[in-house]
DRENPA-3360 file (N, C-alpha, C; in nm, 2 decimals, always signed):
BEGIN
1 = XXXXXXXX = +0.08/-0.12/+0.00/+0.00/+0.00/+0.00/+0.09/+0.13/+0.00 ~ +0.22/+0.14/+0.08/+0.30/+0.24/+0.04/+0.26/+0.30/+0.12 ~ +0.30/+0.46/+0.19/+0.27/+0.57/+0.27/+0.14/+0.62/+0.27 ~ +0.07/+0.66/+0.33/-0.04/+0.68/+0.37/-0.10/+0.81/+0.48 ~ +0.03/+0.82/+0.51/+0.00/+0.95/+0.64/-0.04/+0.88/+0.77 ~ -0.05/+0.95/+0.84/-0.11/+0.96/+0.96/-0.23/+0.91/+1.04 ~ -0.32/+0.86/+1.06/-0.43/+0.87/+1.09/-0.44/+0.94/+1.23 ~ -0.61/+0.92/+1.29/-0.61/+1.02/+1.45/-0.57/+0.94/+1.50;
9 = XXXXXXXX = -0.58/+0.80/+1.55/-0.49/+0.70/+1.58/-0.37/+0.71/+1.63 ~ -0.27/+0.78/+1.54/-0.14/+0.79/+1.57/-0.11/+0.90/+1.64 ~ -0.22/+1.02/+1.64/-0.16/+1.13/+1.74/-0.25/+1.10/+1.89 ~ -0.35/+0.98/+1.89/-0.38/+0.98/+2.00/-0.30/+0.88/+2.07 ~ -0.19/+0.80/+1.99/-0.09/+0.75/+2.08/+0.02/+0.85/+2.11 ~ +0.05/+0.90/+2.03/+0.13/+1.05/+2.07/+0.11/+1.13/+2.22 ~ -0.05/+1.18/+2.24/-0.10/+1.21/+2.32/-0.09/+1.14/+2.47 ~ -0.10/+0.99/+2.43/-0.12/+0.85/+2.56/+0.01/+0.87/+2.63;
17 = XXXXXXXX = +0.12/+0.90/+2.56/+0.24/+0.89/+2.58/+0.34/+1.06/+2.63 ~ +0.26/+1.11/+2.63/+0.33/+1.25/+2.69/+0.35/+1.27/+2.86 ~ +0.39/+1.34/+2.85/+0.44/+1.34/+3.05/+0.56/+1.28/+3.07 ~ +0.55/+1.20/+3.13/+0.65/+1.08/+3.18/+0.63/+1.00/+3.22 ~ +0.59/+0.90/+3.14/+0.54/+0.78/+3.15/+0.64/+0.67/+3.24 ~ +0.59/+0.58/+3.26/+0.67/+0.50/+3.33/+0.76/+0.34/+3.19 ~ +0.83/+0.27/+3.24/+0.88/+0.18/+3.17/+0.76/+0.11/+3.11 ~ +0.67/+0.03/+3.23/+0.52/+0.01/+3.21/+0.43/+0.05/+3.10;
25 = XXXXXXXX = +0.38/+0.17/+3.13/+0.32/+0.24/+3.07/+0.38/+0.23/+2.92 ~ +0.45/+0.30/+2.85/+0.57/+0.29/+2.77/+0.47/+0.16/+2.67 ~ +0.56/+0.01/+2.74/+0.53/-0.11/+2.65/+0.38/-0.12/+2.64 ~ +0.32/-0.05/+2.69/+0.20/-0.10/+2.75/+0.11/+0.02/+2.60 ~ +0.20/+0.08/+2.50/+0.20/+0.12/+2.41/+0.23/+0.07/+2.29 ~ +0.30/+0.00/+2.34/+0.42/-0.05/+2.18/+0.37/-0.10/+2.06 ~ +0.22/-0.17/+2.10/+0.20/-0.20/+2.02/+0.17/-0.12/+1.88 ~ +0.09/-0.03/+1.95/-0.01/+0.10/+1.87/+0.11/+0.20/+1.83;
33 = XXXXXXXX = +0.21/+0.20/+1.90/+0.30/+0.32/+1.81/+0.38/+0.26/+1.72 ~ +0.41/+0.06/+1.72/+0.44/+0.02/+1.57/+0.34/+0.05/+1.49 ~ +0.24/+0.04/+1.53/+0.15/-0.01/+1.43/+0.06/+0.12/+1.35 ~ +0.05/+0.24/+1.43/-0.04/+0.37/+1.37/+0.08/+0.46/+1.34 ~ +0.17/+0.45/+1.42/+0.32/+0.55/+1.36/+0.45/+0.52/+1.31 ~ +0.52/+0.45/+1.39/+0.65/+0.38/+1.38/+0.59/+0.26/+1.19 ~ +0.50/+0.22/+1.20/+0.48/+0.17/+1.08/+0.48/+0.25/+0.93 ~ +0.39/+0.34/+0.95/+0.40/+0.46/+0.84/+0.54/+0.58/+0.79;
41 = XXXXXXXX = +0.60/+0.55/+0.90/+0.73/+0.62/+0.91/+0.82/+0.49/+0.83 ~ +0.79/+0.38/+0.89/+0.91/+0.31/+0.77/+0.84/+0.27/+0.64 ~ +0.70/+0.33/+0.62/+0.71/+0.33/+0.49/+0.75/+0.44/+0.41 ~ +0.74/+0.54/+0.48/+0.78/+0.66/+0.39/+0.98/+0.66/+0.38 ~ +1.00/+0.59/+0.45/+1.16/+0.52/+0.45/+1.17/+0.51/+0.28 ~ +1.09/+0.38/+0.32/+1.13/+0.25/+0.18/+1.07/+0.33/+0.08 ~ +0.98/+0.38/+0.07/+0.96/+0.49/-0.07/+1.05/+0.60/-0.12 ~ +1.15/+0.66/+0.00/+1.23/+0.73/-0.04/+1.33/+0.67/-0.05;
49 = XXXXXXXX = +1.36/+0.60/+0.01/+1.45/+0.51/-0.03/+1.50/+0.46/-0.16 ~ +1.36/+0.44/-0.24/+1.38/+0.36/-0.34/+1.38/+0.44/-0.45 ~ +1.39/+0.58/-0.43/+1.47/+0.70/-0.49/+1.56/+0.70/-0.53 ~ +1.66/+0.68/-0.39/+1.81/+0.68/-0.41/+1.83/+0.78/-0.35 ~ +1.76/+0.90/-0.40/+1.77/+1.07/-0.39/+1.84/+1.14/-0.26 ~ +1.77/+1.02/-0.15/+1.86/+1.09/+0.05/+1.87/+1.05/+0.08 ~ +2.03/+0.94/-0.01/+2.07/+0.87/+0.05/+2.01/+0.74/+0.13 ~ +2.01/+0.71/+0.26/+1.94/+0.60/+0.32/+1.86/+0.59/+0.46;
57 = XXXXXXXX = +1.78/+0.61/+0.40/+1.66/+0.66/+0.57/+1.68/+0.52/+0.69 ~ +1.72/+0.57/+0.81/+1.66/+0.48/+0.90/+1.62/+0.50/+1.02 ~ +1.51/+0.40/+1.06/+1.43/+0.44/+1.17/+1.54/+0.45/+1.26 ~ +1.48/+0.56/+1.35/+1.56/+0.57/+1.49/+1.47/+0.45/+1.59 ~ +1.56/+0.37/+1.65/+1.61/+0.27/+1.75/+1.49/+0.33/+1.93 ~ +1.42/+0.22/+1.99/+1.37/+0.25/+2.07/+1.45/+0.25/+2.22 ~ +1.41/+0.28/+2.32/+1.49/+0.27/+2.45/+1.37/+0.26/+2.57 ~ +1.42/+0.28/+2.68/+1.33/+0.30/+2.78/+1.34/+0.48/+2.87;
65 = XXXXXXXX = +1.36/+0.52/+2.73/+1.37/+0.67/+2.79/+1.21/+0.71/+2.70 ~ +1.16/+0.79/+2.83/+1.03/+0.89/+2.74/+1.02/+0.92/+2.64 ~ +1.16/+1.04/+2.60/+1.17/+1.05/+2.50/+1.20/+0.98/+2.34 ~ +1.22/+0.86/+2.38/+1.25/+0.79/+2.25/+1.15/+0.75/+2.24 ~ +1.04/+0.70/+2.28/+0.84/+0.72/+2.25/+0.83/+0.82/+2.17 ~ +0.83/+0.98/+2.26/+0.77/+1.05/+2.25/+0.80/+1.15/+2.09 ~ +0.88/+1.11/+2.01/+0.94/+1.16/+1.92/+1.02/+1.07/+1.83 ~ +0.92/+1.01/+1.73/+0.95/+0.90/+1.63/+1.06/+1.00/+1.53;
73 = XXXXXXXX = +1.15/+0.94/+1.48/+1.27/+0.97/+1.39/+1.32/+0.87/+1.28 ~ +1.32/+0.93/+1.15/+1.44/+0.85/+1.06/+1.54/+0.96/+1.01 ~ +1.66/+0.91/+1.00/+1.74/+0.98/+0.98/+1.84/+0.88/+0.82 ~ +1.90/+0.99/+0.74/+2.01/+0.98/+0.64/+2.13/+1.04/+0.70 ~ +2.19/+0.97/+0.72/+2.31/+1.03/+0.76/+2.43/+1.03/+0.62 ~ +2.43/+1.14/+0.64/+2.48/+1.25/+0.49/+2.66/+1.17/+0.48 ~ +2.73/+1.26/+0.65/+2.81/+1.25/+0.68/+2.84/+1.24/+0.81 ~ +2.91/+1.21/+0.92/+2.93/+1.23/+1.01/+2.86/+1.37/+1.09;
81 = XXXXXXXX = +2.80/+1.35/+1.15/+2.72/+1.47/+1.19/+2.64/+1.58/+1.10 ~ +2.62/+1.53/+1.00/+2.52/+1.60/+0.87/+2.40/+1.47/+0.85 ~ +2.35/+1.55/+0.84/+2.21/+1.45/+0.80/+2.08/+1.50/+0.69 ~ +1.97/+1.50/+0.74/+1.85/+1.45/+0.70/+1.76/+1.40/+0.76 ~ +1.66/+1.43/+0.83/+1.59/+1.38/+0.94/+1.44/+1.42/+0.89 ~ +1.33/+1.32/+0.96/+1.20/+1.37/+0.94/+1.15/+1.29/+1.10 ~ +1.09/+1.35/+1.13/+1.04/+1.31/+1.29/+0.87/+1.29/+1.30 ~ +0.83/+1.29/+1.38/+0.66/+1.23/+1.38/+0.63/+1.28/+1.56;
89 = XXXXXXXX = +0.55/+1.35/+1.63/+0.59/+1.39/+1.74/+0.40/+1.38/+1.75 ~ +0.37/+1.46/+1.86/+0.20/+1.53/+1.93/+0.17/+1.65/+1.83 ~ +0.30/+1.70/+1.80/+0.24/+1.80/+1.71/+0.22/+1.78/+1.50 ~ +0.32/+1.72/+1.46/+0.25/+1.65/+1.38/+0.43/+1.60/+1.30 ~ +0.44/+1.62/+1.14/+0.55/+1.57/+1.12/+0.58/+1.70/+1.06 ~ +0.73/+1.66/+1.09/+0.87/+1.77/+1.04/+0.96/+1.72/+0.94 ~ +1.06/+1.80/+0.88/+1.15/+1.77/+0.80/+1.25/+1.87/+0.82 ~ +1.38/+1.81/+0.83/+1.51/+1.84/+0.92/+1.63/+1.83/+0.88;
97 = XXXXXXXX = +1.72/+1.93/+0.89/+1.89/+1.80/+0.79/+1.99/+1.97/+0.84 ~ +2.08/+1.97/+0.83/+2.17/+2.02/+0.81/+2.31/+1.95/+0.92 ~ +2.39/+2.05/+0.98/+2.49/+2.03/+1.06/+2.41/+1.99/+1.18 ~ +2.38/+1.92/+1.29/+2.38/+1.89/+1.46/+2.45/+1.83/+1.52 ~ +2.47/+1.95/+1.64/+2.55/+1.91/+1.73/+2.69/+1.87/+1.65 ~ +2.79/+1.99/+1.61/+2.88/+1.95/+1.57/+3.03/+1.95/+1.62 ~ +3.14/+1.90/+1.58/+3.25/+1.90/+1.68/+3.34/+2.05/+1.65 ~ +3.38/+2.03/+1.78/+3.51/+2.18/+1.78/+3.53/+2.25/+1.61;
105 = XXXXXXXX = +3.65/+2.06/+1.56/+3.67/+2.13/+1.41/+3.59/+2.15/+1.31 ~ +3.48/+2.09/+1.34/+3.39/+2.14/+1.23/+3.35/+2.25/+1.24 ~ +3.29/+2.34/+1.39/+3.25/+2.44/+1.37/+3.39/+2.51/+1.30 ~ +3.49/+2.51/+1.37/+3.61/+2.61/+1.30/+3.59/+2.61/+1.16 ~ +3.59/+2.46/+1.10/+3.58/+2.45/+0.97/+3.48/+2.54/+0.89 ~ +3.34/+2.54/+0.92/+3.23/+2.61/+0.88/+3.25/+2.77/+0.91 ~ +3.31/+2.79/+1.02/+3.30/+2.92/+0.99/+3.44/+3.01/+0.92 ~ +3.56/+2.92/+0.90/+3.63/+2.98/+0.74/+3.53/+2.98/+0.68;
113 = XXXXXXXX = +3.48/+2.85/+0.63/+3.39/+2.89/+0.51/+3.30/+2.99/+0.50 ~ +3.26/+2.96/+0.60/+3.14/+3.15/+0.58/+3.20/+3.25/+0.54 ~ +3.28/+3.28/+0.65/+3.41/+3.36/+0.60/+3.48/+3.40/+0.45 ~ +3.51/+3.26/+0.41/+3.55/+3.27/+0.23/+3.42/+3.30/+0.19 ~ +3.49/+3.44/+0.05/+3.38/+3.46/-0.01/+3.31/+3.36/-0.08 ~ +3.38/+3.28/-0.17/+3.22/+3.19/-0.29/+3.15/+3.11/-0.17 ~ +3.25/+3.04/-0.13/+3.19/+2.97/-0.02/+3.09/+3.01/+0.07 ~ +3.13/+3.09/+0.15/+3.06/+3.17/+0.23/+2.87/+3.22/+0.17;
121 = XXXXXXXX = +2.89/+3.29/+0.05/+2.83/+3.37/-0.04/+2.72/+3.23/-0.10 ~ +2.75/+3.14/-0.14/+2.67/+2.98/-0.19/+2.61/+2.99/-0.02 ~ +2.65/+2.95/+0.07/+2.58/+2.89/+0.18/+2.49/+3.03/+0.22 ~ +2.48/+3.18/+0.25/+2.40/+3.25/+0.21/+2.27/+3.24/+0.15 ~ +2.28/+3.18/+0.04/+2.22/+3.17/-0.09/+2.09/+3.05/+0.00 ~ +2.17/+2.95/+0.04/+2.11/+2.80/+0.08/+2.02/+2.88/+0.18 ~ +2.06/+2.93/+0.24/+1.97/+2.98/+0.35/+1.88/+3.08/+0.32 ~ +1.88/+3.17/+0.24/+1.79/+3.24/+0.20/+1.66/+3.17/+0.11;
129 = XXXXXXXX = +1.71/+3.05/+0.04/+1.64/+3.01/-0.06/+1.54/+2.91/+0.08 ~ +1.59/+2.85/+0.18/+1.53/+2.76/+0.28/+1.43/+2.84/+0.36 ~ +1.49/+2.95/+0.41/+1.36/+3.08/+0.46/+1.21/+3.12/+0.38 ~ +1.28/+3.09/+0.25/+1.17/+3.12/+0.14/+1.11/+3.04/+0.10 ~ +1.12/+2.91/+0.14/+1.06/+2.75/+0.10/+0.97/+2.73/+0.25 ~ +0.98/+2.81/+0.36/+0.94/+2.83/+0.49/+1.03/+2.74/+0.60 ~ +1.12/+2.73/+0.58/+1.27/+2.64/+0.67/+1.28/+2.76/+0.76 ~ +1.30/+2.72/+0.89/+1.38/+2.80/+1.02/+1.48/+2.76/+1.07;
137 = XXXXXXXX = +1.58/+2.80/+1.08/+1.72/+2.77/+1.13/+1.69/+2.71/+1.28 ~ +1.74/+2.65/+1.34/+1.74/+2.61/+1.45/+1.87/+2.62/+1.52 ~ +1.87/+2.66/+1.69/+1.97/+2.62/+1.75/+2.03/+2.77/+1.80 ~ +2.10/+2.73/+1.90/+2.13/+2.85/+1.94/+2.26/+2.96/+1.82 ~ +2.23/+3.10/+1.83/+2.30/+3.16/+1.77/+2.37/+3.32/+1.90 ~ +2.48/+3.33/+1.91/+2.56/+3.37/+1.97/+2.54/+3.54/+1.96 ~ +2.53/+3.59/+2.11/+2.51/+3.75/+2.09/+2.62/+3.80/+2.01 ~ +2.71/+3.77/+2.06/+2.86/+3.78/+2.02/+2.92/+3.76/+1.91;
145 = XXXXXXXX = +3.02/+3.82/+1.81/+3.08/+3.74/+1.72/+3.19/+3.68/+1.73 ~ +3.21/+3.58/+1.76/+3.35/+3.51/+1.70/+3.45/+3.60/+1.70 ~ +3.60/+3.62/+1.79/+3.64/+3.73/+1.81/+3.79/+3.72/+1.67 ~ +3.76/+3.63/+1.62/+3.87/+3.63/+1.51/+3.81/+3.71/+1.39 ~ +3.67/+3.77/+1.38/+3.60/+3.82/+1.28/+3.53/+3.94/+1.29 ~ +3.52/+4.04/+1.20/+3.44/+4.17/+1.28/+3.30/+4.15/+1.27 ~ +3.27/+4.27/+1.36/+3.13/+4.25/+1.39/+3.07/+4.30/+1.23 ~ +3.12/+4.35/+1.19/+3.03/+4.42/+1.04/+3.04/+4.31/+0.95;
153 = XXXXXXXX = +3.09/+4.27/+0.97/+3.08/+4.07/+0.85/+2.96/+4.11/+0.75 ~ +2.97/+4.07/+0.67/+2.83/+4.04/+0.55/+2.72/+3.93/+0.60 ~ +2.82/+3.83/+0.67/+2.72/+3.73/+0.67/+2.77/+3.69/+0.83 ~ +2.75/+3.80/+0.90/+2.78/+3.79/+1.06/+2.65/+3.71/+1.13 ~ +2.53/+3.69/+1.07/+2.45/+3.62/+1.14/+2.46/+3.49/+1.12 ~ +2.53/+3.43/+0.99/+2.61/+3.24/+1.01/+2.73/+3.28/+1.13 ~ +2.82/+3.34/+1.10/+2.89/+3.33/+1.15/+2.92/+3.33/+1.33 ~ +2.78/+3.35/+1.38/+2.71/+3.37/+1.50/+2.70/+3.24/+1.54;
161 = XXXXXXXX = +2.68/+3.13/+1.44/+2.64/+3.04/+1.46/+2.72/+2.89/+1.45 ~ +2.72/+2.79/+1.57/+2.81/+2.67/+1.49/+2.77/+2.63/+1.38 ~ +2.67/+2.63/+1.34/+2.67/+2.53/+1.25/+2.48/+2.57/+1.17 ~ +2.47/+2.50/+1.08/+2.35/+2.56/+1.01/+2.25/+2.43/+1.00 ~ +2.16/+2.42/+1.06/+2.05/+2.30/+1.06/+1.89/+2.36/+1.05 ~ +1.80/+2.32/+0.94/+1.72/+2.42/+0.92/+1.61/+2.28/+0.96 ~ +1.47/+2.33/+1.00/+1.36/+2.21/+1.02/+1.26/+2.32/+0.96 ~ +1.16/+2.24/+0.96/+0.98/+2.27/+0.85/+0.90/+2.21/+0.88;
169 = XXXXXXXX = +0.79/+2.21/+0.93/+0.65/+2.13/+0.93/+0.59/+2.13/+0.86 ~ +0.58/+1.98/+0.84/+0.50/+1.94/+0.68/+0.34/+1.84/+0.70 ~ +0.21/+1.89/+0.66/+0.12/+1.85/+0.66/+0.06/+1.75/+0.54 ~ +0.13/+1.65/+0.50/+0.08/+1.61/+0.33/+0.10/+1.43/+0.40 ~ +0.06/+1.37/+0.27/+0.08/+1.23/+0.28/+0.15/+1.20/+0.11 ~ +0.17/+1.32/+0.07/+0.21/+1.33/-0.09/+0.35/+1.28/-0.07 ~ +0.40/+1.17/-0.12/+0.56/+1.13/-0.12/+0.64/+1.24/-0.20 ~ +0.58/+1.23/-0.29/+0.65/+1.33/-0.47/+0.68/+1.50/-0.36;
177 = XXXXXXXX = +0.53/+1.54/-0.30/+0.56/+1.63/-0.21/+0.69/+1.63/-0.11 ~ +0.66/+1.56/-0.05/+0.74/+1.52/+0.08/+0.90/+1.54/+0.01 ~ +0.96/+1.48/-0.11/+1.05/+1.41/-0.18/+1.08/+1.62/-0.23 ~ +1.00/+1.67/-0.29/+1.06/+1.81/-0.34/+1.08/+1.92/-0.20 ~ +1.03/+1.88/-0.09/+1.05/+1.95/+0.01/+1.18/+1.92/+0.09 ~ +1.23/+1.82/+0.03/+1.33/+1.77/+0.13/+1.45/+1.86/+0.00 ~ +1.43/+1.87/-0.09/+1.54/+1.90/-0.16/+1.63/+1.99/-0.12 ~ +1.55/+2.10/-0.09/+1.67/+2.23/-0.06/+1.78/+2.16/+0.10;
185 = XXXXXXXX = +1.73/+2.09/+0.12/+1.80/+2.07/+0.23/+1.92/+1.94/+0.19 ~ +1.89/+1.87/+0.04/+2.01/+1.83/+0.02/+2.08/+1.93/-0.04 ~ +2.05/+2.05/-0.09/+2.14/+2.19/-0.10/+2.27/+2.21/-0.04 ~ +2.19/+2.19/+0.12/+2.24/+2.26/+0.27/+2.36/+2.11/+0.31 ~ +2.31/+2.03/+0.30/+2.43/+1.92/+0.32/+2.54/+1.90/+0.23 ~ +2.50/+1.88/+0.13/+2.59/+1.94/-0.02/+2.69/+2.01/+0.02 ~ +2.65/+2.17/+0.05/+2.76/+2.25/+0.10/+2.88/+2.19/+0.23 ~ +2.80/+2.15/+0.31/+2.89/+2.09/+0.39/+2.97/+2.00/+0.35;
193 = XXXXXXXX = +2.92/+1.91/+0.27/+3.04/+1.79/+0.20/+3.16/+1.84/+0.16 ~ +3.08/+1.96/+0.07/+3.18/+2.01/-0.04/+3.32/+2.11/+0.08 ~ +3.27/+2.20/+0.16/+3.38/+2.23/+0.25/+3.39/+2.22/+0.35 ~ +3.30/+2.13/+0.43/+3.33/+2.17/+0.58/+3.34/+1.98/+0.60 ~ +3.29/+1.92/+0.54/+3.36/+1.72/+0.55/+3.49/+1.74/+0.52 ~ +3.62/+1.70/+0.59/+3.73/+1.66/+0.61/+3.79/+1.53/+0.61 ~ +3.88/+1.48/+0.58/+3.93/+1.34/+0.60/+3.90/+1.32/+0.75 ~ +3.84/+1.19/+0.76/+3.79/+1.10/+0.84/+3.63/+1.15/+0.89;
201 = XXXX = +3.58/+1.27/+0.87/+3.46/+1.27/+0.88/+3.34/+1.22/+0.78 ~ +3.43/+1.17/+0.67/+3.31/+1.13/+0.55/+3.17/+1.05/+0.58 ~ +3.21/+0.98/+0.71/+3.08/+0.87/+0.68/+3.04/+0.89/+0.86 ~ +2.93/+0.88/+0.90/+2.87/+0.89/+1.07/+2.94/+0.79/+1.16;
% end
């Protein structure tokens, strides 16, 4: 049958499971969040999947922490700490990808690149065009700038920032949809292959 979306089903296990549930409580779920969410999430996997297009979606892995209930995840891991992510939560589904949570040298790395002009000037571009597709940057960004750089920078508001990871809430069950919305955001990982992936960071 292929992807399907959502049903009420799946956000009223969403809902069952908010607070802090106990380990109990939890299993006492499992079944209904395979089967109304965690199931429709790995279909929309194997559909994109069978693209090629982002790379290789996979479900995020369960635990006995709340939060790994409470916020279904597949992720493409781009590069080591670059990705591609779509999530499934109480509020509904999102679409995710850039830099998170990244190390020491990567941020140094990313922000020469801002710094260089083409470089710099392309990843600009990525961001403007993601703001305009309705993408929000996420994560914290620094009052401060970076004291190796002046404050009048061109592009002093990346440069504020480690790293560039943009998310979107998406309301469709359309794949072909789903599949053109994710695009700009292989844009935004792109860039990062192209200058801020290093020897030994290539693969997660």
């Amino acid at each position: 049958m292929g992807f399907q979306g959502w049903s009420d089903a799946a956000f009223d296990v969403m809902v069952e499971l908010e607070g802090d549930p106990s380990p109990v409580q939890l299993e006492s779920h499992r079944d209904d969040l395979e089967r109304y969410v965690r199931g429709p999430l790995q279909d929309l996997c194997d559909e994109l999947n069978d693209t090629g297009e982002f790379g290789k979606f996979w479900l995020g892995g369960m635990s006995d922490r709340p939060a790994a209930w409470q916020r279904q995840n597949a992720t493409s891991w781009i590069a080591r700490r670059i990705r591609i992510s779509f999530t499934f939560d109480v509020d509904g589904f999102a679409l995710g990808g850039g830099s998170a949570h990244p190390e020491s040298d990567q941020v140094r790395r990313y922000r020469a690149m801002v710094d260089a002009e083409d470089s710099g000037r392309e990843l600009a571009g990525i961001v403007e065009t993601l703001g305009r597709d309705g993408y929000q940057l996420t994560g914290p960004s620094a009052v401060r700038m970076p004291r190796e750089y002046s404050s009048d920078h061109p592009r002093a508001d990346l440069l504020r920032r480690r790293s560039v990871y943009a998310e979107k809430p998406i309301d469709t069950d359309d794949v072909g949809l789903i599949a053109k919305t994710l695009r700009p955001l292989v844009e935004l990982t792109t860039w990062y292959t192209d200058y801020v992936v290093t020897t030994g960071w290539e693969k997660p």
